[in-house]
DODREN-37283 format. One line per 5 residues: number of its first residue (from 1); for each residue x, y, z of N, C-alpha, C, O. Coordinates in Angstrom, 2 decimals. Example, Ala and Ser with C-alpha at 12.3 -4.5 7.8 and 13.67 -1.06 7.14 Angstrom:
! residues 2
1	13.19 -5.69 7.80 12.30 -4.50 7.80 13.20 -3.30 7.80 14.24 -3.32 8.46; 12.85 -2.25 7.08 13.67 -1.06 7.14 12.90 0.03 7.87 13.41 1.14 8.04;
END
This chain:
! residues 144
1	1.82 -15.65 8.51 1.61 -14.52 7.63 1.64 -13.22 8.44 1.22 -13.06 9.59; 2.39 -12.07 7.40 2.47 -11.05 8.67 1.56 -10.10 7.48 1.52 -10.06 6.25; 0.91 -9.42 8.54 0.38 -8.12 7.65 0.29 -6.66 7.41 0.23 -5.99 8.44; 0.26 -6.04 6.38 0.36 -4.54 6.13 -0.64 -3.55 6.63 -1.69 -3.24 6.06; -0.05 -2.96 8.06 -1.58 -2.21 8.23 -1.51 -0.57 7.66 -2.08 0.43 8.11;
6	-0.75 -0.68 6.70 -1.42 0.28 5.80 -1.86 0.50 4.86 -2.36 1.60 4.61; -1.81 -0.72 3.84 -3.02 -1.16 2.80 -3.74 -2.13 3.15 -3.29 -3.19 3.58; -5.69 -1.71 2.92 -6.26 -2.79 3.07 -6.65 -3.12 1.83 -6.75 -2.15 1.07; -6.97 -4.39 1.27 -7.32 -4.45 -0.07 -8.44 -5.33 -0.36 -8.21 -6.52 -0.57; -9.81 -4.83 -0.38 -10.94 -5.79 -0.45 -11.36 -6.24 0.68 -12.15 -7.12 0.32;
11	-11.37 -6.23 1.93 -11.27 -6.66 2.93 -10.33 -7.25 3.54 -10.21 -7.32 4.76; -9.54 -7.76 2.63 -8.18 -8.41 3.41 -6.96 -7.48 3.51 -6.76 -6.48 2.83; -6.18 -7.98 4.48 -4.78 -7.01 4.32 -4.05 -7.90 3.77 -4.26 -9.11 3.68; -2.61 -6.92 3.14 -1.97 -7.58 2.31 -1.29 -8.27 3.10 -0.91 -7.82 4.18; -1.10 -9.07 2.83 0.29 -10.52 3.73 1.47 -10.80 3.25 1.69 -11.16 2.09;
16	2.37 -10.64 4.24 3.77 -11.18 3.49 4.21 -12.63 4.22 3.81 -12.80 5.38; 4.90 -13.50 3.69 5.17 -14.58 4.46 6.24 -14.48 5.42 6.07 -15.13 6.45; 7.13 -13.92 5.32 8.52 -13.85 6.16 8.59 -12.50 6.95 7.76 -11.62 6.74; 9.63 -12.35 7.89 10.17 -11.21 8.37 10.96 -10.35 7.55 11.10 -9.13 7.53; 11.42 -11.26 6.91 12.61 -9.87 5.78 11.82 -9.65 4.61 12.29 -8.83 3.82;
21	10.30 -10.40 4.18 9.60 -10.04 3.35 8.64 -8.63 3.68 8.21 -7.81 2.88; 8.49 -8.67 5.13 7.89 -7.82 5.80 8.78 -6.60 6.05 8.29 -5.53 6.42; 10.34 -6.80 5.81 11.22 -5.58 6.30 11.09 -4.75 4.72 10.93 -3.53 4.67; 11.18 -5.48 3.64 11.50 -5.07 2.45 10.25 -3.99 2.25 10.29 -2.78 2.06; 9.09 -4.95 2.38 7.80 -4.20 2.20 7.54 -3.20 2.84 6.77 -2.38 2.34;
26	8.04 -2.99 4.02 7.94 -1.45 5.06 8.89 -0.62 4.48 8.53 0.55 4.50; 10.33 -0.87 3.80 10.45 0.53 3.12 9.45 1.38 2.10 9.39 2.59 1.88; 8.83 0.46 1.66 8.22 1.41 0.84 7.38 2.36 1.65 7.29 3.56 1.37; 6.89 1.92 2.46 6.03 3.16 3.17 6.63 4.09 3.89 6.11 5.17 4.19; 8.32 3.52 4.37 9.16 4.92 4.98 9.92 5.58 4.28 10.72 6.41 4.72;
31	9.70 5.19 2.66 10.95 5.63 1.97 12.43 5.41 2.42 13.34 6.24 2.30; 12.52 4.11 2.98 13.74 3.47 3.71 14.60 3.30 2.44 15.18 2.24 2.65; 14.94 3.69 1.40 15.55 3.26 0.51 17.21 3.30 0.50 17.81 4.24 -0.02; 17.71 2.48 0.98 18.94 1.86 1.06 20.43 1.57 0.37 21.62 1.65 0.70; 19.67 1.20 -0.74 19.82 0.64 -1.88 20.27 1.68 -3.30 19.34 2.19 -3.92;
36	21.89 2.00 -3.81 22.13 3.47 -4.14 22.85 3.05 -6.00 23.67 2.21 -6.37; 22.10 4.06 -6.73 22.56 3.74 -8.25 23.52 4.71 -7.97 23.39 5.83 -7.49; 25.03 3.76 -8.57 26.15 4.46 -8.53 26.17 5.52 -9.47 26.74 6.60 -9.32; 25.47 5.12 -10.53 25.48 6.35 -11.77 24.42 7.24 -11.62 24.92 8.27 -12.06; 23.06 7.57 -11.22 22.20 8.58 -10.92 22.08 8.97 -9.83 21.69 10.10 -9.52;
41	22.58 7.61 -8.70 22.15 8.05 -7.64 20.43 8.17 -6.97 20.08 8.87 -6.02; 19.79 7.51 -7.60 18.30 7.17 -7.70 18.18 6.51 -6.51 19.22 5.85 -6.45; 17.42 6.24 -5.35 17.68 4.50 -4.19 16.38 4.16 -4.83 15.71 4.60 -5.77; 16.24 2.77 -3.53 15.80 1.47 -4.38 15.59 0.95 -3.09 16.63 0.91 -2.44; 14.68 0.57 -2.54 14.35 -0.25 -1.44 14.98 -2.09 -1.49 15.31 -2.76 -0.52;
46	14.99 -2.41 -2.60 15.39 -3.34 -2.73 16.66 -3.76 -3.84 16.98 -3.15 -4.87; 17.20 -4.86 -3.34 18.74 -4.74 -4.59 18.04 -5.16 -6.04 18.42 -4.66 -7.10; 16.84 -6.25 -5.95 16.11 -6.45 -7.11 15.36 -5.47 -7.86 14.99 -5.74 -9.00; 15.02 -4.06 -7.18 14.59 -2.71 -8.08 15.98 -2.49 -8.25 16.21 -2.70 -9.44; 16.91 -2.21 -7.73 18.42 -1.41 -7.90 18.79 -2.51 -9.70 18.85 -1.94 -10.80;
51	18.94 -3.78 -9.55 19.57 -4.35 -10.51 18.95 -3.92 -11.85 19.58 -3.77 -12.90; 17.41 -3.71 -11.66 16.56 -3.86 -12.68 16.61 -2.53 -13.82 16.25 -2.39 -14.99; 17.27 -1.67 -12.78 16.96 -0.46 -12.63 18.22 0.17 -13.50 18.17 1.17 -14.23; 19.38 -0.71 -13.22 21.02 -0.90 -13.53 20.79 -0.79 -15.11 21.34 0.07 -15.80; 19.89 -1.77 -15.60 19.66 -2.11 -16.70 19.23 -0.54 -17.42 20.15 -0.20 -18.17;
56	18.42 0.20 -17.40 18.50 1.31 -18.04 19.31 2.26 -18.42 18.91 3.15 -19.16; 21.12 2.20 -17.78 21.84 2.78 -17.90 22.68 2.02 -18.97 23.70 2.57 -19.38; 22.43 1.17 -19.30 23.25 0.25 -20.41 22.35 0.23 -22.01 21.26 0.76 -22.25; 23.11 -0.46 -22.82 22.32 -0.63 -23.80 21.07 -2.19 -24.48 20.46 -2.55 -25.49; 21.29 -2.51 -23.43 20.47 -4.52 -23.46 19.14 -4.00 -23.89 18.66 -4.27 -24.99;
61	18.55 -3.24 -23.02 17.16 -3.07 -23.19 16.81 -1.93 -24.01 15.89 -1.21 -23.63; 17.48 -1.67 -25.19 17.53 0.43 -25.74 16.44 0.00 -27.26 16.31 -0.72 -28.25; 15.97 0.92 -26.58 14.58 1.17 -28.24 15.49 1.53 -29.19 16.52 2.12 -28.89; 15.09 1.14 -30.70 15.39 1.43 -31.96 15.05 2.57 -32.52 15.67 3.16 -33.40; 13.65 3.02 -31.81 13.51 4.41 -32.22 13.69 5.56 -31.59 13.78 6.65 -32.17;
66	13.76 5.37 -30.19 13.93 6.43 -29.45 15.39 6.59 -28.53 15.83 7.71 -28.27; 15.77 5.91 -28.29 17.40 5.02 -27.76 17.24 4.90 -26.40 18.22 4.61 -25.72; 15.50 5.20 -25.57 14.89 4.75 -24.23 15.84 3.50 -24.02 16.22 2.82 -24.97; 16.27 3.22 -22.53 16.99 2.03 -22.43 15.92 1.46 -21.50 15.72 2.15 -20.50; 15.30 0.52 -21.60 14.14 -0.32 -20.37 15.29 -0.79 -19.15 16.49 -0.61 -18.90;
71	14.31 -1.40 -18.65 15.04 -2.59 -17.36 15.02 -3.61 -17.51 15.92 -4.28 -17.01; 13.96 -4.25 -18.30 13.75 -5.70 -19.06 13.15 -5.62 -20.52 12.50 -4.69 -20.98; 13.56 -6.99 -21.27 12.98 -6.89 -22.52 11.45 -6.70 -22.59 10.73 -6.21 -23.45; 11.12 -7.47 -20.96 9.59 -7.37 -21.55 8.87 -6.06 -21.83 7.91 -5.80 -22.56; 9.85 -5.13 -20.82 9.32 -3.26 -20.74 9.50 -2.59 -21.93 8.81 -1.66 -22.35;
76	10.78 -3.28 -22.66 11.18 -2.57 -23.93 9.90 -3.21 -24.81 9.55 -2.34 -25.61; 9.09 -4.41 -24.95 8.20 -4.45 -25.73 7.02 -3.89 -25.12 6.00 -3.94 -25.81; 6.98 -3.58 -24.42 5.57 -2.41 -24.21 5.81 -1.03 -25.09 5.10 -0.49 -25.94; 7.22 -0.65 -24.52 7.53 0.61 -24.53 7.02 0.79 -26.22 6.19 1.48 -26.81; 8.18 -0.41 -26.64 7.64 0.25 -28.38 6.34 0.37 -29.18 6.21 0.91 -30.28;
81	5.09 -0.40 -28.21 3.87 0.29 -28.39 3.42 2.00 -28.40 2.52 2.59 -28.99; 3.97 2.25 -27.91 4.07 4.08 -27.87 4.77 4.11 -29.32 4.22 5.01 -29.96; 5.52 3.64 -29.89 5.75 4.02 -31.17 4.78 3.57 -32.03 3.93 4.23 -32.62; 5.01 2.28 -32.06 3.84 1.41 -33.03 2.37 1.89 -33.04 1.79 2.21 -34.07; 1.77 1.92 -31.65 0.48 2.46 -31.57 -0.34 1.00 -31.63 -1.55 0.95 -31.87;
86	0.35 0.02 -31.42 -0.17 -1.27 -30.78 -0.96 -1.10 -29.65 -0.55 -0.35 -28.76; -2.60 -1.97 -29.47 -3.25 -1.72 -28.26 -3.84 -3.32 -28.59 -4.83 -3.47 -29.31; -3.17 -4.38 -28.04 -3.54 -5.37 -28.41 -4.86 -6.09 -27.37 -5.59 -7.05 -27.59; -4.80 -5.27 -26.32 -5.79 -5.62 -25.16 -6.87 -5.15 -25.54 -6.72 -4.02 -26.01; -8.03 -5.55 -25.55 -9.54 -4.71 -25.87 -10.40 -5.18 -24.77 -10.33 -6.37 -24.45;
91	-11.27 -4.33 -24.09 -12.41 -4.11 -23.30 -13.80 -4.80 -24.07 -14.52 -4.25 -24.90; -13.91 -6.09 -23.54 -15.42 -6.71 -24.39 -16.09 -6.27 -24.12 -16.96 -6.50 -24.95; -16.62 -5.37 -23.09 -17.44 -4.51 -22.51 -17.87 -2.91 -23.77 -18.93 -2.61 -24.31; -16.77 -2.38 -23.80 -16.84 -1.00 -24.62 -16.02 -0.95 -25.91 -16.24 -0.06 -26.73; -15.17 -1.81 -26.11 -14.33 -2.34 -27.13 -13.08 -0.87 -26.65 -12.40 -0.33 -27.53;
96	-13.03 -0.60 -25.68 -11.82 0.41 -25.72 -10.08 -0.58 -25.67 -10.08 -1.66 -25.09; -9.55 -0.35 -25.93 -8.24 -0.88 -26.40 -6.94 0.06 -25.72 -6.65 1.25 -25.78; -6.50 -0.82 -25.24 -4.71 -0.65 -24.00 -3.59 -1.08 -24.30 -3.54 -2.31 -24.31; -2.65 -0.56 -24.56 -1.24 -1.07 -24.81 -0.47 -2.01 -24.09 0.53 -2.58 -24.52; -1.17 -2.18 -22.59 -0.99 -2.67 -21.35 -2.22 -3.53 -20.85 -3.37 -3.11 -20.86;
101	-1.81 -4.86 -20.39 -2.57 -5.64 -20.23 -3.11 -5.14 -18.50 -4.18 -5.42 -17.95; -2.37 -4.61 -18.14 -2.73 -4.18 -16.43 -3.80 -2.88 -16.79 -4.72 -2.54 -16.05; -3.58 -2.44 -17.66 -4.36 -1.09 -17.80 -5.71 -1.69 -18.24 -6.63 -0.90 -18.03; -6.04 -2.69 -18.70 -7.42 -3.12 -19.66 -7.90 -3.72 -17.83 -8.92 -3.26 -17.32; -7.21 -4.53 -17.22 -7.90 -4.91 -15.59 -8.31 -3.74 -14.81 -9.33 -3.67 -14.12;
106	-7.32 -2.70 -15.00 -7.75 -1.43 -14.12 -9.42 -0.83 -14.27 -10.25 -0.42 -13.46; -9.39 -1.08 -16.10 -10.65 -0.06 -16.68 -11.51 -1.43 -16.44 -12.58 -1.24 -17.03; -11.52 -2.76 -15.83 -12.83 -3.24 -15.57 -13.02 -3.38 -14.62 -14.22 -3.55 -14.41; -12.30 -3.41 -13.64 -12.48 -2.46 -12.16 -13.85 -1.40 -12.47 -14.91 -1.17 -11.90; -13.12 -0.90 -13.74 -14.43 0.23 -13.57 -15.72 0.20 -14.29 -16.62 1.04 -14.31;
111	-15.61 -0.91 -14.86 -17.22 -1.26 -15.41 -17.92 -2.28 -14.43 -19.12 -2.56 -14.42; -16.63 -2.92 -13.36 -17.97 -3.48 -12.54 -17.88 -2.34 -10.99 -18.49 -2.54 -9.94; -17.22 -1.50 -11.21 -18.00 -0.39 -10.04 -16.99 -0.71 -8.25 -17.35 -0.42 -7.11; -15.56 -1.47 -8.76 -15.01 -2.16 -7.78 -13.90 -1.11 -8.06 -13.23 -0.72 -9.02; -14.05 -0.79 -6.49 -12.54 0.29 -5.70 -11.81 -0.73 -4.64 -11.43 -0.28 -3.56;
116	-11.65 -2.00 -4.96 -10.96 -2.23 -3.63 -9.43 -2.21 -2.88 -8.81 -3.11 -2.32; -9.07 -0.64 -3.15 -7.94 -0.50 -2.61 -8.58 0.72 -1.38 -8.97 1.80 -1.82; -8.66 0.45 0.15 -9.33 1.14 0.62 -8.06 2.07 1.68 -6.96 1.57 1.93; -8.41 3.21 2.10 -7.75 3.84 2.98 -7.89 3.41 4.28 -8.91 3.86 4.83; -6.80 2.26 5.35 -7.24 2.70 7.00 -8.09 3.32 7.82 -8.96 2.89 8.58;
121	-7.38 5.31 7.34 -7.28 5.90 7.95 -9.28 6.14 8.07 -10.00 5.90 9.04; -9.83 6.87 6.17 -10.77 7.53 6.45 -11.65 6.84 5.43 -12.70 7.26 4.95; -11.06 5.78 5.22 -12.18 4.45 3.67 -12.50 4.97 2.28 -13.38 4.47 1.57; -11.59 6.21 1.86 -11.42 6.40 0.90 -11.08 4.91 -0.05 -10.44 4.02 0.50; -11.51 4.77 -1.33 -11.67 3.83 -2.25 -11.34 4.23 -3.26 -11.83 5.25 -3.75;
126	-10.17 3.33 -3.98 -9.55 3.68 -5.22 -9.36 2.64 -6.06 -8.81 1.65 -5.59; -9.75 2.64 -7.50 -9.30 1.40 -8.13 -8.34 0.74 -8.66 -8.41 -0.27 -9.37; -7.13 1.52 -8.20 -5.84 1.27 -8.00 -4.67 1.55 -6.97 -4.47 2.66 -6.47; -3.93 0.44 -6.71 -3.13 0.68 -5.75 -2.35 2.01 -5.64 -2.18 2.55 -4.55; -1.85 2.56 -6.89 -1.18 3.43 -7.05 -1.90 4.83 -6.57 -1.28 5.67 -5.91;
131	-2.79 4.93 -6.82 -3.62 6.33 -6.30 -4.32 6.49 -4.94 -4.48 7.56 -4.34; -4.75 5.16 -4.49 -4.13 4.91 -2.81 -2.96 5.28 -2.04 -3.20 5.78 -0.94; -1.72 5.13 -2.39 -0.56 5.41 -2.35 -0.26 7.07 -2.06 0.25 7.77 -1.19; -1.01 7.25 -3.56 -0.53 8.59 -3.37 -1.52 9.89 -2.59 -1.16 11.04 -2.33; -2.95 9.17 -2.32 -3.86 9.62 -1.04 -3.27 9.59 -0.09 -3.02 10.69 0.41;
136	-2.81 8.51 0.55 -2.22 8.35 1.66 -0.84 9.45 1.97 -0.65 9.95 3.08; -0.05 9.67 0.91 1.26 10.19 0.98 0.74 11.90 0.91 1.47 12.72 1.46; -0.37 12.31 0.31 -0.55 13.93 0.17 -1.79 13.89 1.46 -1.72 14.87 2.19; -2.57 13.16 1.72 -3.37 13.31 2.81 -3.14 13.13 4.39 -3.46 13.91 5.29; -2.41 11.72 4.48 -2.28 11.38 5.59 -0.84 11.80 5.94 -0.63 12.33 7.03;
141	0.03 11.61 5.16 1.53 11.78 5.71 2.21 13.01 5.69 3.17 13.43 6.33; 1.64 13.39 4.98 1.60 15.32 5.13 1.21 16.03 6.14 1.47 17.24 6.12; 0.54 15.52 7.17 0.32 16.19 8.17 0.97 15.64 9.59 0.78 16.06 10.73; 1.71 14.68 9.19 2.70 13.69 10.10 3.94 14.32 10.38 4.79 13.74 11.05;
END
């Protein structure tokens, strides 16, 4: 197992099993993106974001009401929750209700008081990976 020493997560670091699992995973932190949409021109660290990604420029995945094109069917059935106003996930805790099943895990992160996406550098704690990310990218790499 090789590991990421720039997310720690709960005490553990994240692990990848391979070397080219480990090459893939370091673009994201250099913005190594490689990988080029012939039609926007967008990159993509990997050819599996690039393909997925392909898909929005076509019509496979296109909303009925808005003509949004997804990357997969499963995105196009989220998406049309923003129309519908579907929130099929509910919080047994507060009864608050999410369109997104990742979003209802995030908000009980925050009823049991758990940040475990931690910073290296200075142990900043966030209850999502994503806002770690973006600490790291306006705090730490900004002055790099």
């Amino acid at each position: 197992m090789l590991s990421c020493a720039v997310y720690y997560t709960g005490g553990n670091s994240f692990e990848v099993t391979s070397k080219a699992d480990s090459n893939d995973h370091s673009r994201l932190h250099t913005r190594d993106n490689q990988y080029t949409c012939m039609q926007c021109e967008k990159r993509f660290s990997s050819p599996g974001s690039l393909y997925g990604h392909m898909n929005t420029h076509s019509d496979k995945h296109k909303c009925t009401e808005c003509g949004r094109c997804c990357e997969s069917n499963s995105a196009l059935t989220v998406h049309r929750r923003i129309h519908s106003g579907e929130k099929p996930y509910k919080c047994q805790v507060c009864k608050k209700a999410f369109s997104k099943n990742g979003n209802l895990g995030v908000h009980m992160k925050f009823h049991r008081g758990v940040k475990p996406f931690k910073c290296l550098v200075c142990n900043k704690s966030s209850f999502r990976s994503c806002d770690l990310r973006r600490h790291i990218r306006q705090v730490h790499m900004k002055s790099a």
